[in-house]
GUTOR-635352 format. One line per field, with one value per residue: x, y, z of N, C-alpha, C in turn. Coordinates in Angstrom, 3 decimals, padded with zeros to 6 digits. Each point is the difference from the previous one (the first is absolute). Layout:
BEGIN
n.u = (X:...)
n.v = (Y:...)
n.w = (Z:...)
ca.u = (X:...)
ca.v = (Y:...)
ca.w = (Z:...)
c.u = (X:...)
c.v = (Y:...)
c.w = (Z:...)
END
This chain:
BEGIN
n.u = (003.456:000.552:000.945:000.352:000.698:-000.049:-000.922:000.589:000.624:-000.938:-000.705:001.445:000.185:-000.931:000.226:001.088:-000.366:000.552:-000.120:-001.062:000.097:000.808:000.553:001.197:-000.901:-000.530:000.472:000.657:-000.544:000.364:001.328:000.730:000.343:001.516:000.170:-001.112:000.618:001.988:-000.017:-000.757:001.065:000.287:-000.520:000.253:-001.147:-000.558:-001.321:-000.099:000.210:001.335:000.863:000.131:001.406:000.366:000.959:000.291:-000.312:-001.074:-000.061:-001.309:000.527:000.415:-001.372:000.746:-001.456:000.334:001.419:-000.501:-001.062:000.944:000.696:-000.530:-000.134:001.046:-000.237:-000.962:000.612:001.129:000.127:001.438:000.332:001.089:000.747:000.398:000.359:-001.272:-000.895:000.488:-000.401:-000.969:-000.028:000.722:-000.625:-000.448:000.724:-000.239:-001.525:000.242:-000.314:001.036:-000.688:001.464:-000.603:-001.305:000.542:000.840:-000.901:-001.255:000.715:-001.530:-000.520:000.265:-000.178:-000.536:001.159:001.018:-000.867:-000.013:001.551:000.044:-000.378:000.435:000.940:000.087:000.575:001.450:000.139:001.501:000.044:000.529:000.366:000.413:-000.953:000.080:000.562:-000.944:000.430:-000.098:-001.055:-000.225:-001.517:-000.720:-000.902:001.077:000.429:-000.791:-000.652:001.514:-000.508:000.884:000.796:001.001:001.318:000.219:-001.352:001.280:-000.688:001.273:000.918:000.022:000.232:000.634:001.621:-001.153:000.215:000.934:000.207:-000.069:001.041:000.574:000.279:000.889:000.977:000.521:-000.223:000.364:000.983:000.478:-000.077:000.463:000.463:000.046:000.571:000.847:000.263)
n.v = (034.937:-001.246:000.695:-000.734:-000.743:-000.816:-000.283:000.132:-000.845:-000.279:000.203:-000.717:-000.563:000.044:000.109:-000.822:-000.771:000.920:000.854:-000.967:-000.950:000.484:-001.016:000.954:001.239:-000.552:-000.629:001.086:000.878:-000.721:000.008:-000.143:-001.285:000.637:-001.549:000.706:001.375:-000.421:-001.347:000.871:000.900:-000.812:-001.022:001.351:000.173:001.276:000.200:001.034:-000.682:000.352:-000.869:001.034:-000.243:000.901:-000.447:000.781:000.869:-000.343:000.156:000.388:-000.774:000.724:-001.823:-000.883:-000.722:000.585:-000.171:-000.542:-000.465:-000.207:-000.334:-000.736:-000.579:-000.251:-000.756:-000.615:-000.189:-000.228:001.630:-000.770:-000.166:-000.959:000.895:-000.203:001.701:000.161:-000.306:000.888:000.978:-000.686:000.189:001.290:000.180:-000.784:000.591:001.555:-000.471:000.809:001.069:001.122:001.049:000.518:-001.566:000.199:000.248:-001.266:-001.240:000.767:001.097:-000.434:000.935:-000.470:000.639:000.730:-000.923:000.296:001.071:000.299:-000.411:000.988:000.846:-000.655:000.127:-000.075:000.783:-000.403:000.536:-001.004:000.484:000.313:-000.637:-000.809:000.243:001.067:-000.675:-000.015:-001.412:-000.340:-000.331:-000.717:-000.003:-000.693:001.398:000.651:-000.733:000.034:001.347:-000.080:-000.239:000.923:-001.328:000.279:001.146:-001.328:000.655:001.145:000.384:-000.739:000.461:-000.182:000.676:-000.981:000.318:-000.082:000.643:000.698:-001.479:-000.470:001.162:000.000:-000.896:000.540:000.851:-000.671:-000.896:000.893:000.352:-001.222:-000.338:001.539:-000.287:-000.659:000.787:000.828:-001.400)
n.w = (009.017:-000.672:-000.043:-001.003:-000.063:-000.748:000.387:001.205:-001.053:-000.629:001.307:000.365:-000.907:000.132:001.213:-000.208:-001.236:-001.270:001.217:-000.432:000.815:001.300:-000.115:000.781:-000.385:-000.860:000.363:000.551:-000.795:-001.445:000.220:-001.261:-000.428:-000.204:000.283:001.253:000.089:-000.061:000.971:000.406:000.007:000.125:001.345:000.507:-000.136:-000.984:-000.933:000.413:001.447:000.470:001.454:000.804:-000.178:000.602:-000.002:001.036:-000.541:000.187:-001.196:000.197:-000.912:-001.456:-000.895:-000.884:-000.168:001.199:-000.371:-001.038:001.136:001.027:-001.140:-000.538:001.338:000.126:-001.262:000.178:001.407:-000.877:000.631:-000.251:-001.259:000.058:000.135:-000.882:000.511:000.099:-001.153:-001.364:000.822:-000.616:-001.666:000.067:000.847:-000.313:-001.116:000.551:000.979:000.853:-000.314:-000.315:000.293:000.490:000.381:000.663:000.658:000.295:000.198:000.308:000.663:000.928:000.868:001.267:000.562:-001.621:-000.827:000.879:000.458:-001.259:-000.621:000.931:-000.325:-000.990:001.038:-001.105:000.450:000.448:000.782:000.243:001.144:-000.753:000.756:-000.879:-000.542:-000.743:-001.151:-000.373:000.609:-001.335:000.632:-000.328:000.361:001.102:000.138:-000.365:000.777:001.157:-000.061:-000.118:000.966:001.131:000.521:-000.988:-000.108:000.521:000.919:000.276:-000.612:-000.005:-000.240:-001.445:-000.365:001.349:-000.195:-000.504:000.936:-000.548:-000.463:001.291:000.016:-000.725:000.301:001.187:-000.424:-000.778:001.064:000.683:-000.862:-000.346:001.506:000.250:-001.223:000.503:001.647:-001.125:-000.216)
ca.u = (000.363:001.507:000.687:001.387:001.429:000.171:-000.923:000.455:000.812:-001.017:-000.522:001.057:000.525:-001.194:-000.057:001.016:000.274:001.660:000.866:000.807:000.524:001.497:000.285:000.045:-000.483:-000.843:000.404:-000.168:-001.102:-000.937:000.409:000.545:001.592:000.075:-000.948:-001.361:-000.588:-000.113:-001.199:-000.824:-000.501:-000.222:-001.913:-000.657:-000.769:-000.830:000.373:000.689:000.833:000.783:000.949:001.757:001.173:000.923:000.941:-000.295:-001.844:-000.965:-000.795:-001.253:-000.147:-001.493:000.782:000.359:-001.018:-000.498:000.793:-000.646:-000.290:000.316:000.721:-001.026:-001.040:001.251:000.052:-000.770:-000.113:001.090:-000.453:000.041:000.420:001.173:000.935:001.138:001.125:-000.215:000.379:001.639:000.637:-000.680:001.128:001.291:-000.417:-000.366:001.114:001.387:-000.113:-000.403:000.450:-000.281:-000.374:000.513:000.699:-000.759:000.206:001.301:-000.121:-000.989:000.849:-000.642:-000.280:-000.689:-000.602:-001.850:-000.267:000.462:-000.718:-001.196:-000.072:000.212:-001.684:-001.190:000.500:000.983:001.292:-000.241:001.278:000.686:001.481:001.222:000.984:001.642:-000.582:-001.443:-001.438:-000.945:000.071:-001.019:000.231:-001.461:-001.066:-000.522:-001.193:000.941:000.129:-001.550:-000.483:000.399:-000.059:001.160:000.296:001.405:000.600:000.610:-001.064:-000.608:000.715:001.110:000.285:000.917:001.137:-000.301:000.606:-000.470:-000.902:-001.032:-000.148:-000.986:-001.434:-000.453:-000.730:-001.681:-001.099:-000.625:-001.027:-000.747:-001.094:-000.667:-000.973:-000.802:-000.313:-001.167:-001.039:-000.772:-001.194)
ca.v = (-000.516:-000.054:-000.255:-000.920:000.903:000.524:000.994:000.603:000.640:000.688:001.077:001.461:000.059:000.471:001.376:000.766:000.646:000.018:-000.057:-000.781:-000.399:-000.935:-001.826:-000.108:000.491:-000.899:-001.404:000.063:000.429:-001.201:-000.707:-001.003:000.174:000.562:-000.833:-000.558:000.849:-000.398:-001.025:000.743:000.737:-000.925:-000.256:000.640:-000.197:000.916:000.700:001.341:000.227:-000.894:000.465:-000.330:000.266:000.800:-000.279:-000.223:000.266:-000.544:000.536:-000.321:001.251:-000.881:-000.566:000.718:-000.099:001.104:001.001:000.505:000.777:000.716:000.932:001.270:000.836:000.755:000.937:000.750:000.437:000.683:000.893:000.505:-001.111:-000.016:000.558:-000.676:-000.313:-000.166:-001.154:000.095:-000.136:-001.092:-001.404:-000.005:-000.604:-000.969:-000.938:000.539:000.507:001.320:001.243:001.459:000.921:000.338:-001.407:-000.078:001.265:-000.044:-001.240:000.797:001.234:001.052:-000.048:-000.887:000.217:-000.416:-001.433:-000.577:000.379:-001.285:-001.460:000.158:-000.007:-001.470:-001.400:-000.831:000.486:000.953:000.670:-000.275:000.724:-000.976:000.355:000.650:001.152:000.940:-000.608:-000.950:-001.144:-000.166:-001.457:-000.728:-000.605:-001.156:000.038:-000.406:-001.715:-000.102:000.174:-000.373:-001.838:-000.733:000.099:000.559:000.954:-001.502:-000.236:001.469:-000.323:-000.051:000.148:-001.262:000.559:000.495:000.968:000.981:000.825:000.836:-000.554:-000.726:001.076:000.085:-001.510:000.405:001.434:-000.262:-001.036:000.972:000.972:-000.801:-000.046:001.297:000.174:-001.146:000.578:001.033:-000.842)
ca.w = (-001.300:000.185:-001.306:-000.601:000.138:-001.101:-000.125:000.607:-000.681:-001.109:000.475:000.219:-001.245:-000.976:000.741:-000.471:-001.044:-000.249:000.698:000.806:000.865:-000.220:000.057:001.386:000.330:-000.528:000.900:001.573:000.657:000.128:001.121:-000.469:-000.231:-001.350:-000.955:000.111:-000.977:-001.355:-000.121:000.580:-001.361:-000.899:-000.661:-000.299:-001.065:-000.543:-001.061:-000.339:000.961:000.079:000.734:-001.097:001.112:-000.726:000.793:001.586:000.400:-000.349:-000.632:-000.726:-001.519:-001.301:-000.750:-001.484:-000.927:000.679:-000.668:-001.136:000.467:000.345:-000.840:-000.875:000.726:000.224:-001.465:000.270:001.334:000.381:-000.553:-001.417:-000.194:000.126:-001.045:-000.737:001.134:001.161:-000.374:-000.321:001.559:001.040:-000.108:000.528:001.225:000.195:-000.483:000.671:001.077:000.325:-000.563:000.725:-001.208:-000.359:-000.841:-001.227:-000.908:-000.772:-000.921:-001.171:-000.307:-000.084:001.141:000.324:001.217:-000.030:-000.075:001.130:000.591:-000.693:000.525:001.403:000.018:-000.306:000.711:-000.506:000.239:001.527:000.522:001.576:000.521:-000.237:001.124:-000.726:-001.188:-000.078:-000.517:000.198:-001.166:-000.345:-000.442:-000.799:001.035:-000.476:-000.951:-001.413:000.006:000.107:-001.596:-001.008:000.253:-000.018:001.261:000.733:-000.740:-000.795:-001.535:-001.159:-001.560:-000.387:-000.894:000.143:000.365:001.216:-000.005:-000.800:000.676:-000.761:-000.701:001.024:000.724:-001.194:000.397:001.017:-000.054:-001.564:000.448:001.148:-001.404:-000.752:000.615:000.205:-001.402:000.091:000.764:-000.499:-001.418)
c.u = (001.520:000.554:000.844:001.035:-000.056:-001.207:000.775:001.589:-000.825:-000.194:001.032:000.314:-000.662:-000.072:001.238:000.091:001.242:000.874:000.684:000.372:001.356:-000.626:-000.015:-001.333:-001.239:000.040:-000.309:-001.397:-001.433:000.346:000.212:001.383:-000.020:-000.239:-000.817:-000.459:-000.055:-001.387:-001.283:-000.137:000.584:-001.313:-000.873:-000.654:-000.518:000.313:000.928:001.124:000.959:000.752:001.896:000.553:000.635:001.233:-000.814:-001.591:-000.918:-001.825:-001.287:-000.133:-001.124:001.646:000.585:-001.359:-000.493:000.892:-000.651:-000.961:000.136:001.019:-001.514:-000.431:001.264:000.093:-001.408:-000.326:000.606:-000.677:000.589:001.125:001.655:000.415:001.050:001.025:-000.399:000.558:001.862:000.449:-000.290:001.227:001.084:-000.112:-000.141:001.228:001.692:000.003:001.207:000.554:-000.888:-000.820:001.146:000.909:-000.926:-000.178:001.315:-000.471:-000.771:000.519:-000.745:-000.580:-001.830:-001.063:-001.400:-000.478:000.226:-001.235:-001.675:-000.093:000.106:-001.664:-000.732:000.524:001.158:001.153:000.057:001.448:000.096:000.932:001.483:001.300:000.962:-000.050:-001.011:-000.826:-001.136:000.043:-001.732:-000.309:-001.763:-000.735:-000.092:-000.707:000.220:-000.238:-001.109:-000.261:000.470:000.025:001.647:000.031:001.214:000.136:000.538:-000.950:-000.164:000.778:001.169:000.299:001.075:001.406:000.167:000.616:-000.594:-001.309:-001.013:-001.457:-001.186:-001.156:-000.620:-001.465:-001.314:-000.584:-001.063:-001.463:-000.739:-000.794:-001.292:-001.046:-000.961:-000.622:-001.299:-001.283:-000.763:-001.166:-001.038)
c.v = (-000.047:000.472:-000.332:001.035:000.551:001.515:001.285:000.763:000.717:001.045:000.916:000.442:000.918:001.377:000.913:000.501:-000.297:-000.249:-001.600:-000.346:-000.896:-001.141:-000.683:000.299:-000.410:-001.353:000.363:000.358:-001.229:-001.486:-001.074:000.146:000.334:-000.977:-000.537:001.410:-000.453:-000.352:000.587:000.700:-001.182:-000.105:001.278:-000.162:000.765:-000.161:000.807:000.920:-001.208:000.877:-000.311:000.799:001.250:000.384:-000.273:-000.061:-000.796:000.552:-000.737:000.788:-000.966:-000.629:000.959:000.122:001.650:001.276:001.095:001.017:001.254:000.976:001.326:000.545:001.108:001.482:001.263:000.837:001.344:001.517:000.671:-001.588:000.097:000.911:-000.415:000.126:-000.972:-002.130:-000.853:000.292:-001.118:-001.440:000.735:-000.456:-001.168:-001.223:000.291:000.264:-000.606:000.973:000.884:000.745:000.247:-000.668:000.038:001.713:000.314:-000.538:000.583:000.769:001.332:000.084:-001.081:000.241:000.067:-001.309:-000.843:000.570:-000.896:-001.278:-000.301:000.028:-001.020:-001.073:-000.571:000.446:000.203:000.977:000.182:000.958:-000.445:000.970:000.865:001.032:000.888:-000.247:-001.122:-001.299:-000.233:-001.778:-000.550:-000.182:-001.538:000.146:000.117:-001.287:-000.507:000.053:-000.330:-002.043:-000.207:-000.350:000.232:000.366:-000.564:-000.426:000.759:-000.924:-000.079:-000.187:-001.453:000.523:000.892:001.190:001.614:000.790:000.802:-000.864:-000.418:001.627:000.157:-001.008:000.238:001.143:-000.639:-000.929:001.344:000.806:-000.794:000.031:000.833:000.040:-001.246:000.159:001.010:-000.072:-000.140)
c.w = (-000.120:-001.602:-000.131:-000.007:-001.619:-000.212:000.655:-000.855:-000.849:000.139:000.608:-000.973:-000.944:000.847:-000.158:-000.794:-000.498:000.640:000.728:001.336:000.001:000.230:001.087:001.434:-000.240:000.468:001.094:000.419:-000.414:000.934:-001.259:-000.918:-001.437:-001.061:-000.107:-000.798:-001.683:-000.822:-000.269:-001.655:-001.473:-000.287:-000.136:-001.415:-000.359:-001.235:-000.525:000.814:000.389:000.881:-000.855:001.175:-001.328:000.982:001.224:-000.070:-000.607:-000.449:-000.529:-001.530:-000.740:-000.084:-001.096:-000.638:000.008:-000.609:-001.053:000.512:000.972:-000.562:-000.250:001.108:000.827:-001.153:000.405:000.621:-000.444:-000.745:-001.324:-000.079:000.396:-001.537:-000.649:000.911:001.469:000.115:000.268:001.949:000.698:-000.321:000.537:001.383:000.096:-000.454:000.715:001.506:001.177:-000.965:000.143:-001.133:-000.975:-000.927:-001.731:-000.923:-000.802:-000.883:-001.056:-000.583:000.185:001.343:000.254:000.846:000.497:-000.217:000.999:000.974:-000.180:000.456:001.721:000.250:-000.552:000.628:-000.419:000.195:001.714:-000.004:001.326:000.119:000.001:001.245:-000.671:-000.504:000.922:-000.860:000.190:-000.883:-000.328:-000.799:-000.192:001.251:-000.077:-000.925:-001.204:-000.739:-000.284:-001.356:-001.344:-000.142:-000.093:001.549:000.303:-001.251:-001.110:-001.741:-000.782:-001.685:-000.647:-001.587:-000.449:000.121:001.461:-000.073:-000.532:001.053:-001.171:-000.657:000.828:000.320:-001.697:-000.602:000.724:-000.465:-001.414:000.671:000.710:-001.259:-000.276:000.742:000.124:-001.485:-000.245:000.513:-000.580:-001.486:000.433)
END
């Protein structure tokens, strides 16, 4: 039995998981060019799944129709819900990354570390070894992304006034409440 090439991205794709495959690496091993892939996850067709490039790698995720749901089933999963801090660390992250514990513990004014640990344990957060430092930079997952239906950092919520940081995590943390507060009706 033969399978299509495209079938053959499906099925790596779908075995990976999150993680993704590079671009490069994905061509070579189906034996086609970076715009016969383009091409390729263009017609892909499903309902509820769609391929997307996030910089280099190449991912099988849900459409957006699929967000709503996978928010709640994320909400659910989760064994106790996000905490107001836990929340409030997630926009400092996500609007100032990379930064250190010790960045977001200026910014709160209060220590971080069970929230930063939380959000390390439900995915959405990671922490890299930063050369320069002894500390650990801390910066957002795909799965971040994923779940929140963003595909780059570019889609978190701005404020009209760009200059105003406080103003944008303020923004996100107020949509992330809203959400957990919905889940809970």
């Amino acid at each position: 039995m033969s399978v299509s090439k495209l079938g053959l991205l499906e099925g790596l794709l779908y075995s990976l998981g999150d993680e993704g495959i590079e671009r490069n690496q994905l061509c070579e091993l189906l034996e086609i060019t970076p715009s016969q892939l383009k091409d390729m996850a263009a017609e892909y067709e499903r309902e509820t799944l769609q391929i997307i490039f996030y910089g280099n790698k190449c991912i099988l995720t849900a459409k957006p129709i699929m967000h709503e749901y996978l928010e709640k089933l994320m909400i659910e999963n989760m064994n106790t819900k996000l905490s107001q801090a836990a929340l409030e660390t997630l926009s400092i992250i996500a609007y100032n990354q990379p930064v250190t514990r010790s960045d977001i513990e200026v910014i709160r004014g209060v220590n971080s570390d069970a929230s930063v640990k939380t959000l390390i344990a439900k995915g959405v957060v990671e922490s890299k070894h930063n050369d320069q430092s002894r500390s650990q930079l801390l910066y957002t997952t795909d799965y971040f992304l994923n779940v929140f239906g963003l595909t780059s950092l570019d889609d978190l919520p701005k404020s009209t006034n760009e200059e105003n940081e406080q103003e944008e995590m303020d923004l996100f943390f107020s949509s992330m409440n809203e959400k957990q507060n919905n889940e809970e009706q």
